[in-house]
Each structure stands twice: as structure tokens, then as C-alpha cells.
N, CA, C and O atoms as a GROMACS GRO file, in nm:
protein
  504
    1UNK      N    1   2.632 -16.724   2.859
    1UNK     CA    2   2.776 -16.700   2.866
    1UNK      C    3   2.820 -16.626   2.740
    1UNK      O    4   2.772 -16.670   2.636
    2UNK      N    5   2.888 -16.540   2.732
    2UNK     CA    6   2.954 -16.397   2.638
    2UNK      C    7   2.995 -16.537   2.532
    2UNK      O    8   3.012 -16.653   2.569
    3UNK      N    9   3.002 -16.496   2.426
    3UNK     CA   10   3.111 -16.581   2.308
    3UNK      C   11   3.274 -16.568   2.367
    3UNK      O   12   3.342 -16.671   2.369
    4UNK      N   13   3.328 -16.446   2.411
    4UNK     CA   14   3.437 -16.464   2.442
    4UNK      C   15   3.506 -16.572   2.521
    4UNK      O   16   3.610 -16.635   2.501
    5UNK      N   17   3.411 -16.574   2.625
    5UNK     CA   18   3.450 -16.696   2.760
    5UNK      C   19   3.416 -16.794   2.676
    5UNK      O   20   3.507 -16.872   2.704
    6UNK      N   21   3.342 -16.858   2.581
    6UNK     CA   22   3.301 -16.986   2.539
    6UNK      C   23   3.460 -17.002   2.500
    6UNK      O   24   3.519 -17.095   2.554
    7UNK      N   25   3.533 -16.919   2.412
    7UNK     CA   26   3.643 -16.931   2.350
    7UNK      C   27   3.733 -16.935   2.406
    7UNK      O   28   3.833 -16.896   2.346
    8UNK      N   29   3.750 -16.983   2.551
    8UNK     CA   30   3.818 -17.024   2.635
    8UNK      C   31   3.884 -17.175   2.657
    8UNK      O   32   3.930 -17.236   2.753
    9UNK      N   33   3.867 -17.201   2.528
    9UNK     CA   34   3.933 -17.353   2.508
    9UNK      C   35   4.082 -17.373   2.542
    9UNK      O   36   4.162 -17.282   2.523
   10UNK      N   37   4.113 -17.469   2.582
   10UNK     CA   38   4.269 -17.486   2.639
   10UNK      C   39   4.326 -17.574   2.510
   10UNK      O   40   4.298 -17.693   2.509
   11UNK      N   41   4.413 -17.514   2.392
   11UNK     CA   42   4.474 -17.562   2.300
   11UNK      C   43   4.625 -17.701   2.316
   11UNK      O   44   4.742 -17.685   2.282
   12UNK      N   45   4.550 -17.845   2.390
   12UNK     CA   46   4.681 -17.960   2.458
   12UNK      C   47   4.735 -17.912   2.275
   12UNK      O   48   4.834 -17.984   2.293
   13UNK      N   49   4.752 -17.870   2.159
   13UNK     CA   50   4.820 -17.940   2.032
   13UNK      C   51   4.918 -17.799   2.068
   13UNK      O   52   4.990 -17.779   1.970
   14UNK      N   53   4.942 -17.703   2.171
   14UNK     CA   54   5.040 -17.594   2.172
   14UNK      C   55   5.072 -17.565   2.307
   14UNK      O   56   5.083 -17.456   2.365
   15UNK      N   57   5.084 -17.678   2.344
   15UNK     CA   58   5.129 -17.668   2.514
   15UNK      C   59   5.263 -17.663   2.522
   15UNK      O   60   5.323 -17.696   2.419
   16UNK      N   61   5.359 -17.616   2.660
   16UNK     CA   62   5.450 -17.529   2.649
   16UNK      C   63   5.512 -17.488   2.783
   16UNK      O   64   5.490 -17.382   2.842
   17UNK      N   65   5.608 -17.606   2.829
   17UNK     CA   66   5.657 -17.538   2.939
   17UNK      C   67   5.759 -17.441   2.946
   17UNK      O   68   5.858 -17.454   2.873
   18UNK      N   69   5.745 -17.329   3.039
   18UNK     CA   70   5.816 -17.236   3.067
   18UNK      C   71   5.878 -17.227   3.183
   18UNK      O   72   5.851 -17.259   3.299
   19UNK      N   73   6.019 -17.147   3.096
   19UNK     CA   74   6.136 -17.097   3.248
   19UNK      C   75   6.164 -16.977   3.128
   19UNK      O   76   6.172 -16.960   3.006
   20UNK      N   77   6.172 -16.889   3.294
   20UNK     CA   78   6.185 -16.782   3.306
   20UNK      C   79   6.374 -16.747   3.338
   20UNK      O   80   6.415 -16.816   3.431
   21UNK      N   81   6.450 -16.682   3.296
   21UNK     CA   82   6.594 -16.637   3.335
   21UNK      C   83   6.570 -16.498   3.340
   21UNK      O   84   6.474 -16.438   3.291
   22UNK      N   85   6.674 -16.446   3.410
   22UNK     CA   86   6.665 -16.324   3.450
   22UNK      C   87   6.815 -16.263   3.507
   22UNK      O   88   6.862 -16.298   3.616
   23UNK      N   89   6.893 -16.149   3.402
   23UNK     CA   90   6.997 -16.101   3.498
   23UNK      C   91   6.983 -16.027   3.617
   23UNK      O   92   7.081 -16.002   3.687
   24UNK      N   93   6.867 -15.989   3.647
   24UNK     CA   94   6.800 -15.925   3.815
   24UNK      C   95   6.832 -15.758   3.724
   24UNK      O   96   6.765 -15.680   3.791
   25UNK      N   97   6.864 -15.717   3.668
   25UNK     CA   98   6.914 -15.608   3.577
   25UNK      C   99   6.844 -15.544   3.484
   25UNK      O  100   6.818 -15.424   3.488
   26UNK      N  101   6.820 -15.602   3.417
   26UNK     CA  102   6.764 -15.538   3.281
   26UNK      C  103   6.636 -15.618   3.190
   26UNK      O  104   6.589 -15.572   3.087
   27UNK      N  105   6.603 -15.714   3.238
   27UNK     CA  106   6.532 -15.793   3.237
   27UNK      C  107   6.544 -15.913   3.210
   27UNK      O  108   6.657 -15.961   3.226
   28UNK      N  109   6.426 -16.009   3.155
   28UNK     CA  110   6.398 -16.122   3.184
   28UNK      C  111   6.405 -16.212   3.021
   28UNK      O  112   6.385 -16.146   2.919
   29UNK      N  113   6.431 -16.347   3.013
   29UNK     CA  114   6.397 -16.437   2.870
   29UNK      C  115   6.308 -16.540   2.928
   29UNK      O  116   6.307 -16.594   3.039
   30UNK      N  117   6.248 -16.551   2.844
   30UNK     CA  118   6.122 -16.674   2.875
   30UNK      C  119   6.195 -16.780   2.776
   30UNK      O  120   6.233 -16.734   2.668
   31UNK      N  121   6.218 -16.916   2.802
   31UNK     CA  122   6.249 -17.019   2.658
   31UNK      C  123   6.118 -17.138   2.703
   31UNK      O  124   6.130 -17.235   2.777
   32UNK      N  125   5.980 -17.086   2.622
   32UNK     CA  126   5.884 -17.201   2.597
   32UNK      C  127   5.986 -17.319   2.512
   32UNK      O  128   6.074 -17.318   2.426
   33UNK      N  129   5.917 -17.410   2.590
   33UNK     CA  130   5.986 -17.557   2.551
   33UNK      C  131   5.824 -17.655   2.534
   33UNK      O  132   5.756 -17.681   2.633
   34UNK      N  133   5.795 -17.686   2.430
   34UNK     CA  134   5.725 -17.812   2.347
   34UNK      C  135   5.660 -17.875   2.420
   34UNK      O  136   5.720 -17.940   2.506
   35UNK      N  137   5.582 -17.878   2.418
   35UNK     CA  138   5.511 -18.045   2.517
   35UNK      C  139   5.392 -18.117   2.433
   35UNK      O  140   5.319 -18.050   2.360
   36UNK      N  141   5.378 -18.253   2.447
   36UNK     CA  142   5.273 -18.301   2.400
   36UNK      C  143   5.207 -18.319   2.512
   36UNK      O  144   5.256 -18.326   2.625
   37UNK      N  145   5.075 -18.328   2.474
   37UNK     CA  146   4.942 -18.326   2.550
   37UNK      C  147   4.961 -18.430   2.698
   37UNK      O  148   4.887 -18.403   2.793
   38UNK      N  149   5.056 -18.540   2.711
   38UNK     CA  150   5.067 -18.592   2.781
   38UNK      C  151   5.166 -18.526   2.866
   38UNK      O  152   5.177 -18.580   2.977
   39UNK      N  153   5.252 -18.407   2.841
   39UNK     CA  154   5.358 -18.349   2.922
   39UNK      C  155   5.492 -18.345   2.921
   39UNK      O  156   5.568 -18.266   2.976
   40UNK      N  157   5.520 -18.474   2.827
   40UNK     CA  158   5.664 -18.501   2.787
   40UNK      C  159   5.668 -18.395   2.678
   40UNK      O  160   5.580 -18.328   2.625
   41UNK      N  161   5.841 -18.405   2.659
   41UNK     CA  162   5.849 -18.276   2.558
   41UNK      C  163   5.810 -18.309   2.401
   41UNK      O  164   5.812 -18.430   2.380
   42UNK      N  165   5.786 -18.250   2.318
   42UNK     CA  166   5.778 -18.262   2.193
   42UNK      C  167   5.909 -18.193   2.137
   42UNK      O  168   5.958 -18.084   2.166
   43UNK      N  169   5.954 -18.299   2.038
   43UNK     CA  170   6.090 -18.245   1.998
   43UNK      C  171   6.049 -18.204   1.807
   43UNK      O  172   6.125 -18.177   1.714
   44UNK      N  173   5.964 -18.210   1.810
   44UNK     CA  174   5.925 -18.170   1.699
   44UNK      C  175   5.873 -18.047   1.638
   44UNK      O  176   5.852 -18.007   1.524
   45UNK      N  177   5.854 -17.987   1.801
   45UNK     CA  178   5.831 -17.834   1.764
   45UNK      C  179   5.966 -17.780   1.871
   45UNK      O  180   6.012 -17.814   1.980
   46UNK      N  181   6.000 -17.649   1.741
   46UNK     CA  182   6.118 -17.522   1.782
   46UNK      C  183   6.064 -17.524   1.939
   46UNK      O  184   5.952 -17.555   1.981
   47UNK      N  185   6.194 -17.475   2.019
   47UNK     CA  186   6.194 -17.405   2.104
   47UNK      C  187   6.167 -17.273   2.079
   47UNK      O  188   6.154 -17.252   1.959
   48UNK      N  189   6.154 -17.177   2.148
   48UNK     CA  190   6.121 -17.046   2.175
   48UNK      C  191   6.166 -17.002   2.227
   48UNK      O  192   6.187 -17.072   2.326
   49UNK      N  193   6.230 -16.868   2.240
   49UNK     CA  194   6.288 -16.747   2.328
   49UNK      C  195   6.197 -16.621   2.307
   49UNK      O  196   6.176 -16.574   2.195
   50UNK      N  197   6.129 -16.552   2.459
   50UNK     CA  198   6.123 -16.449   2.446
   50UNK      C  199   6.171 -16.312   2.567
   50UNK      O  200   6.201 -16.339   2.683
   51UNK      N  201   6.171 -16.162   2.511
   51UNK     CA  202   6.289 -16.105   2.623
   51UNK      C  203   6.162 -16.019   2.642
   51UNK      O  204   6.072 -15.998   2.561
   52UNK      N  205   6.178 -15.964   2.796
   52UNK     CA  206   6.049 -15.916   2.822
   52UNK      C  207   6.169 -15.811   2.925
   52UNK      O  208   6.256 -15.853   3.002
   53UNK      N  209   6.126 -15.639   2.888
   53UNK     CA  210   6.226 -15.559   2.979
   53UNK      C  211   6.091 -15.432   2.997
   53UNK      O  212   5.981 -15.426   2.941
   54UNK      N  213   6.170 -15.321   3.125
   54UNK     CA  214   6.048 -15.183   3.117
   54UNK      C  215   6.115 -15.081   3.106
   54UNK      O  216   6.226 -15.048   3.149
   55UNK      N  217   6.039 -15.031   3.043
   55UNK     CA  218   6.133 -14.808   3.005
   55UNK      C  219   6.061 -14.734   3.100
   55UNK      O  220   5.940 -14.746   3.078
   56UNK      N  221   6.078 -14.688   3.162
   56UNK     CA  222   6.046 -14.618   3.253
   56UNK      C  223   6.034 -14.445   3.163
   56UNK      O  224   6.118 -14.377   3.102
   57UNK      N  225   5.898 -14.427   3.192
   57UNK     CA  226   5.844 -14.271   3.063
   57UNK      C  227   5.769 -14.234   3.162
   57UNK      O  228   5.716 -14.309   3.244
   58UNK      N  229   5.760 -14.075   3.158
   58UNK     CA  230   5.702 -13.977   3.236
   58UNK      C  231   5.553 -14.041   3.227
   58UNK      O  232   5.488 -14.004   3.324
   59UNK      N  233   5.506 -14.095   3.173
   59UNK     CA  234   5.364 -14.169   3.223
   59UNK      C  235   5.388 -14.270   3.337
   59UNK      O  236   5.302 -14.277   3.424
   60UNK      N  237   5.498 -14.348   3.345
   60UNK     CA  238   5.523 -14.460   3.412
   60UNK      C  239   5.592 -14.574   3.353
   60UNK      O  240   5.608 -14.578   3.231
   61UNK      N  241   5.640 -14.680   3.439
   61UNK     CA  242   5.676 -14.788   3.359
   61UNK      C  243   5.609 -14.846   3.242
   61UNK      O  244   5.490 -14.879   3.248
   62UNK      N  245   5.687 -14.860   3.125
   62UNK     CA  246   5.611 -14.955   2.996
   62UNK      C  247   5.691 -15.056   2.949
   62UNK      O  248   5.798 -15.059   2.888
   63UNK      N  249   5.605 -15.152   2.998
   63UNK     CA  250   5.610 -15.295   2.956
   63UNK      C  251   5.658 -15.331   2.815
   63UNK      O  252   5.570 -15.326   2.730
   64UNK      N  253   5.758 -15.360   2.780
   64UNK     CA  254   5.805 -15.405   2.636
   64UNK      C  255   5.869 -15.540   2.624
   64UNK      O  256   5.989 -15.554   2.644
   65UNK      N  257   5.773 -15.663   2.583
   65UNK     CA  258   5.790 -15.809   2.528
   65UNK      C  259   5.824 -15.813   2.404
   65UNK      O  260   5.752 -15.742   2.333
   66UNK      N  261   5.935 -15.889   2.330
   66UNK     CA  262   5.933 -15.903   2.218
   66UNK      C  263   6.015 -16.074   2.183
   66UNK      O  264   6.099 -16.116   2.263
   67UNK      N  265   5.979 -16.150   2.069
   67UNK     CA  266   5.994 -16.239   2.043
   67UNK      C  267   6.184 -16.231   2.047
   67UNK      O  268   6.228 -16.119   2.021
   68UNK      N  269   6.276 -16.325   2.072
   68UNK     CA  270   6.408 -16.344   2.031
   68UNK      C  271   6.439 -16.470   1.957
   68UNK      O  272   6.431 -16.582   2.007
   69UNK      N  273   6.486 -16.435   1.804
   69UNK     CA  274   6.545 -16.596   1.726
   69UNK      C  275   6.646 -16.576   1.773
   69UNK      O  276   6.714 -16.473   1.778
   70UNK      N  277   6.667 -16.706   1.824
   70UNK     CA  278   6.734 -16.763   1.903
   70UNK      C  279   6.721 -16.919   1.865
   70UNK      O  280   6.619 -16.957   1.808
   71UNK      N  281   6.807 -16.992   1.891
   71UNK     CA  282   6.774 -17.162   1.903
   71UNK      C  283   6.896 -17.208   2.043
   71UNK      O  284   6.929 -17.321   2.079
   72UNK      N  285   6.936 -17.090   2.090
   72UNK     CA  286   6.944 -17.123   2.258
   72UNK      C  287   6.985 -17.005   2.318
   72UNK      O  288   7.012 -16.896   2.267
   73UNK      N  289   6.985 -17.062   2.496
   73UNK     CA  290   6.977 -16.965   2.615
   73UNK      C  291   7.096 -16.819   2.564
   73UNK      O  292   7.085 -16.697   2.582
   74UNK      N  293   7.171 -16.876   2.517
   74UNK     CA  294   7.306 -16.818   2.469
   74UNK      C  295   7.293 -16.693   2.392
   74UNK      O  296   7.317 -16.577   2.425
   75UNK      N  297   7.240 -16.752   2.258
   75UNK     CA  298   7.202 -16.666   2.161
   75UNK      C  299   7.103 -16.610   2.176
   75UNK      O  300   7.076 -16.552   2.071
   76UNK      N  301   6.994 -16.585   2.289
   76UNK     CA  302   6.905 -16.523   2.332
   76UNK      C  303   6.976 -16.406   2.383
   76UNK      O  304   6.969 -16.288   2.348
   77UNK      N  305   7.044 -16.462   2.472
   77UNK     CA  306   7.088 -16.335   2.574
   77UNK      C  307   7.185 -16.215   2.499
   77UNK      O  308   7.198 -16.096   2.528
   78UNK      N  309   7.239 -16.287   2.404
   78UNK     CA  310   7.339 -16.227   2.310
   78UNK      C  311   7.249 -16.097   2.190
   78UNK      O  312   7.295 -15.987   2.159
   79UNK      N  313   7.095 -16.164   2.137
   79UNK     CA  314   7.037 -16.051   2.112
   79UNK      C  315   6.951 -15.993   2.190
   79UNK      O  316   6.862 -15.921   2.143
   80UNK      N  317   6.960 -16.007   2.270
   80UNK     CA  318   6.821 -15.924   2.399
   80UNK      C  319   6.829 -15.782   2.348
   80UNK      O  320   6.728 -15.728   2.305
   81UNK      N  321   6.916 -15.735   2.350
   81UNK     CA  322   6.948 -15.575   2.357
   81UNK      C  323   6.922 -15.501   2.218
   81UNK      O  324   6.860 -15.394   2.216
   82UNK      N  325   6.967 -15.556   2.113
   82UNK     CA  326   6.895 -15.594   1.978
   82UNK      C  327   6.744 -15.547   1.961
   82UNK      O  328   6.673 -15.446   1.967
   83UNK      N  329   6.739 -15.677   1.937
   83UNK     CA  330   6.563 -15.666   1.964
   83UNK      C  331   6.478 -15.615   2.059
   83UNK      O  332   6.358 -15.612   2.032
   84UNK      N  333   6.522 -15.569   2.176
   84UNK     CA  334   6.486 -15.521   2.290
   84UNK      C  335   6.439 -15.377   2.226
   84UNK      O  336   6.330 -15.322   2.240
   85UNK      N  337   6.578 -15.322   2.132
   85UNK     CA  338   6.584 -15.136   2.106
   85UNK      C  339   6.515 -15.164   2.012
   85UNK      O  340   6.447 -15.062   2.000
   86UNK      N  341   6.461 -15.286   1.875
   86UNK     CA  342   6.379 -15.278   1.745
   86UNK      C  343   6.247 -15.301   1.874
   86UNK      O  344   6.183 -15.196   1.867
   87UNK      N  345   6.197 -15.368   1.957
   87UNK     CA  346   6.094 -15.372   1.981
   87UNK      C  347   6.031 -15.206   2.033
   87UNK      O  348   5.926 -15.153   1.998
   88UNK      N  349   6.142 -15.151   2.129
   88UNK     CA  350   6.069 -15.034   2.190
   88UNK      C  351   6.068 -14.914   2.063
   88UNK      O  352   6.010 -14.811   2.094
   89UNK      N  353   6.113 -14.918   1.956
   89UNK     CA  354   6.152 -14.836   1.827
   89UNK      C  355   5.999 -14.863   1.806
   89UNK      O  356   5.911 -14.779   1.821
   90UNK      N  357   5.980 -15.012   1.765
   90UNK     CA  358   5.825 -14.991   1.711
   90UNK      C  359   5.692 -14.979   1.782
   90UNK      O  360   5.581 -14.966   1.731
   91UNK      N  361   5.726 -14.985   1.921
   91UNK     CA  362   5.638 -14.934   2.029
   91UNK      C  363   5.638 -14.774   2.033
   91UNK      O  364   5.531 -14.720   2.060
   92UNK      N  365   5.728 -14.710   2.013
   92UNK     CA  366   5.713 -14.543   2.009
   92UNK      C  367   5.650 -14.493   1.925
   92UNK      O  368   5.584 -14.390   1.943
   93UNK      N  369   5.662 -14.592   1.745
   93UNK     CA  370   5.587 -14.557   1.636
   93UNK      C  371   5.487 -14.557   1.669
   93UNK      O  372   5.428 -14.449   1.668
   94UNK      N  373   5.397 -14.708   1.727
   94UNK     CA  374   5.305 -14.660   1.729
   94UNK      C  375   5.251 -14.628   1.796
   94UNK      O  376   5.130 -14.637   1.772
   95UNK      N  377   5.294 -14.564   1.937
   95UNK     CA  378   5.213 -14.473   2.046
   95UNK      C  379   5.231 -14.301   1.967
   95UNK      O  380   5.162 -14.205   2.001
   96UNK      N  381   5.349 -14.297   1.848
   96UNK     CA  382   5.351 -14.181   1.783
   96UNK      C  383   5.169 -14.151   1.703
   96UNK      O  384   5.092 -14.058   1.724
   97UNK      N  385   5.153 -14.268   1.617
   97UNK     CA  386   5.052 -14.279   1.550
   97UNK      C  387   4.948 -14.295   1.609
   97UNK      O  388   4.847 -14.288   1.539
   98UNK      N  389   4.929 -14.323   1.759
   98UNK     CA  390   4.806 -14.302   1.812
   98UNK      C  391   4.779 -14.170   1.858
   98UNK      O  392   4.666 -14.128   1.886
   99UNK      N  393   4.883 -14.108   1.865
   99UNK     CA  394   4.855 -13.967   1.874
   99UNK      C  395   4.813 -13.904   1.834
   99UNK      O  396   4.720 -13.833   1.874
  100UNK      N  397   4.900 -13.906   1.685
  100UNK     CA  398   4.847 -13.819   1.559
  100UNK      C  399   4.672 -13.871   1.504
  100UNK      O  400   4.598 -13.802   1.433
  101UNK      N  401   4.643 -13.987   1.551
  101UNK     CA  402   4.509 -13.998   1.489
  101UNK      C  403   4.441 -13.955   1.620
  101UNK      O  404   4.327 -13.919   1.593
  102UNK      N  405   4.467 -13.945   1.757
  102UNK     CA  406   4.428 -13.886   1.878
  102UNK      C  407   4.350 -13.749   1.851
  102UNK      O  408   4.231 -13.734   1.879
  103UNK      N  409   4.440 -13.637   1.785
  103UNK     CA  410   4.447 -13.532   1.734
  103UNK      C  411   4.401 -13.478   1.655
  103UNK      O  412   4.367 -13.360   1.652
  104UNK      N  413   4.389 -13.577   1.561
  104UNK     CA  414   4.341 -13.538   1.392
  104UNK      C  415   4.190 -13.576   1.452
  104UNK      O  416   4.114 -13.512   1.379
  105UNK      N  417   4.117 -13.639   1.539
  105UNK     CA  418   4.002 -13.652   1.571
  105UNK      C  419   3.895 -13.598   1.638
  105UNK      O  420   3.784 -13.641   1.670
  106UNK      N  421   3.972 -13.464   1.656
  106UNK     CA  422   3.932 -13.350   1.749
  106UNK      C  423   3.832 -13.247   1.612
  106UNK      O  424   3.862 -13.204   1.501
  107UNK      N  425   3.702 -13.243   1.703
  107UNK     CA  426   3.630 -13.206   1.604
  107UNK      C  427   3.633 -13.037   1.606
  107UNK      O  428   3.633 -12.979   1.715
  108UNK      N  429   3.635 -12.971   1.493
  108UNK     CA  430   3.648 -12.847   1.487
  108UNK      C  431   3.492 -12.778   1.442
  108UNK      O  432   3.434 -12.817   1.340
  109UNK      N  433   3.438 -12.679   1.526
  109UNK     CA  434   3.301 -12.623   1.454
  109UNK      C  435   3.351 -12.536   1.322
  109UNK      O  436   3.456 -12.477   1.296
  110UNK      N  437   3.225 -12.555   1.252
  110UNK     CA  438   3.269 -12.458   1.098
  110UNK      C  439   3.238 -12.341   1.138
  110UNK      O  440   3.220 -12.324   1.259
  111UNK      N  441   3.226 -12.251   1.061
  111UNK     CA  442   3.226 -12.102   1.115
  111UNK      C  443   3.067 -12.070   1.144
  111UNK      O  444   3.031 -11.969   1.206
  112UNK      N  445   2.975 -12.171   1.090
  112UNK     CA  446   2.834 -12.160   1.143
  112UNK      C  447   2.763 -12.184   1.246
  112UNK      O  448   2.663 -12.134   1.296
  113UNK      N  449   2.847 -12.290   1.274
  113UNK     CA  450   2.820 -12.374   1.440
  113UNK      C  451   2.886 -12.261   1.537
  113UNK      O  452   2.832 -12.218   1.639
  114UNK      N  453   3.006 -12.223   1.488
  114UNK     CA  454   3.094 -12.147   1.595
  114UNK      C  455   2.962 -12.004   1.612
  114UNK      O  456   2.889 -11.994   1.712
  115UNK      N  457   2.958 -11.932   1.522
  115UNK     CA  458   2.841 -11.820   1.519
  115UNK      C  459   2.745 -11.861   1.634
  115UNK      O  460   2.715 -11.804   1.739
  116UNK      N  461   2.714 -11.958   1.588
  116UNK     CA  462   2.591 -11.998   1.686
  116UNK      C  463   2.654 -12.003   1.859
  116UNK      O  464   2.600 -11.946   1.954
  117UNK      N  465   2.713 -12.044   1.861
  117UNK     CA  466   2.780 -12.073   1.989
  117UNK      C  467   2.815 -11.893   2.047
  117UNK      O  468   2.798 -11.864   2.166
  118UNK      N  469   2.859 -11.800   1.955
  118UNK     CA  470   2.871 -11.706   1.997
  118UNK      C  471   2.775 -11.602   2.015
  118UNK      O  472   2.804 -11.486   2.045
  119UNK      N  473   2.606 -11.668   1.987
  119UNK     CA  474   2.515 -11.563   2.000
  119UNK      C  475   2.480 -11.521   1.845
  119UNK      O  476   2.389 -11.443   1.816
  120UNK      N  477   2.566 -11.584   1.751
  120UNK     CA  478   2.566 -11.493   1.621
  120UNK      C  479   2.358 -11.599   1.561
  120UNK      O  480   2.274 -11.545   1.489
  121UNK      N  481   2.352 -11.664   1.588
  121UNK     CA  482   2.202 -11.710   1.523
  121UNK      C  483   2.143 -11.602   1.491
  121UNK      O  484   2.194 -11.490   1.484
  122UNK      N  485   1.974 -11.647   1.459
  122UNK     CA  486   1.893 -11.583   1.453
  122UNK      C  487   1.781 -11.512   1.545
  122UNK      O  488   1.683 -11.446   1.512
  123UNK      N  489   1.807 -11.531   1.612
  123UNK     CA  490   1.731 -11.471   1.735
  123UNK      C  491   1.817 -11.380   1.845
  123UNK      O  492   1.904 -11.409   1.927
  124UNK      N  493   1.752 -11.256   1.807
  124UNK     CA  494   1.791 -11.154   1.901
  124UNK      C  495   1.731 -11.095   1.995
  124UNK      O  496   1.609 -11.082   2.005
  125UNK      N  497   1.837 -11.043   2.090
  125UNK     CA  498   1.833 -11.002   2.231
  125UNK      C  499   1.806 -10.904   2.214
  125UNK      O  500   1.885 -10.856   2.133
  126UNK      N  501   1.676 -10.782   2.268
  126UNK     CA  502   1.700 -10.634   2.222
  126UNK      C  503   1.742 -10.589   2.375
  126UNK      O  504   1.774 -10.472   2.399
   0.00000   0.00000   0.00000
């Protein structure tokens, strides 16, 4: 079995029930809520909010999740839009920067390799 699948352990010390809200609109908040290993809630760990929306780009829809502080449904929904525009801001950076290293990785022949490629070697055709 791969190491990866071994590392398929189910963590009961970060269990976490979820609901999903949704204005049918613009997208969706997840608020993970606490649980101890037995299922009841744990009030000892934060709740969680997260806003999950898609941009629609000449490639296709892209998926953009990002965490919301928040400490309720309220104040979630109140920064969705917020954090929604800082999350897809730093999703453009770095599909910017995968570009530019996309690019910069394109190998160029030196003018000796290129020669060669054009017949320029040492061996001639009479």
C-alpha cells in the first residue's frame, strides 16, 4: 500500500459537523461546528465559517474557497464579498506567477545548437 493511503487516518481530536447555507446566487458558507469524538458538540473549539463562490474565465468556471472570521452566520454573510474579492485577488496572483515561471522555462537554443539545427555543423553536403 503507497505511504499516501497509509496516511489515511481519520483525525476523532478535529471532527466537525457541517451545514452548508446558500443565497442560490452567489454562493455558498460552510459553518464547521466542533464535535468530540463521541458526536456531541465541543464547545471548546471556535466555530468556523467558510465562503465558497465561481468566476466564470474564458478557461471555464474557477472554483474560489476562502476561510471567513466570522464568530456567526451573520457576520459571515456580511464579509463574504470581502474576502470573496481578497481571495480571487490572490488566486489571479498566483495563476499570474505561474505563468511567468510557465514562460521563463521555455528553453532557448544558443546560437550553436541553433547552427546545428540549421545545417550550419560540420559536415557537408556537396
Amino acid at each position: 500500500m503507497p505511504d499516501d493511503v497509509a496516511q489515511l487516518e481519520f483525525d476523532l481530536q478535529e471532527l466537525c459537523r457541517e451545514e452548508v447555507f446558500t443565497d442560490q446566487r452567489v454562493g455558498t458558507i460552510r459553518r464547521l461546528i466542533p464535535l468530540r469524538p463521541d458526536g456531541s458538540d465541543d464547545p471548546s473549539r471556535p466555530v468556523r465559517f467558510y465562503g465558497e463562490t465561481s468566476i466564470l474565465t474564458p478557461a471555464g468556471t474557477l472554483p474560489v474557497s476562502f476561510p471567513l472570521d466570522a464568530a456567526t452566520l451573520e457576520e459571515a454573510a456580511k464579509k463574504f464579498a470581502s474576502s470573496a474579492r481578497a481571495a480571487l485577488d490572490e488566486t489571479l496572483r498566483q495563476l499570474r506567477e505561474l505563468r511567468q515561471q510557465a514562460a521563463s522555462s521555455i528553453v532557448v537554443p544558443d546560437a550553436t545548437t541553433a547552427a546545428n539545427l540549421r545545417g550550419g555543423g560540420k559536415i557537408q553536403i556537396p
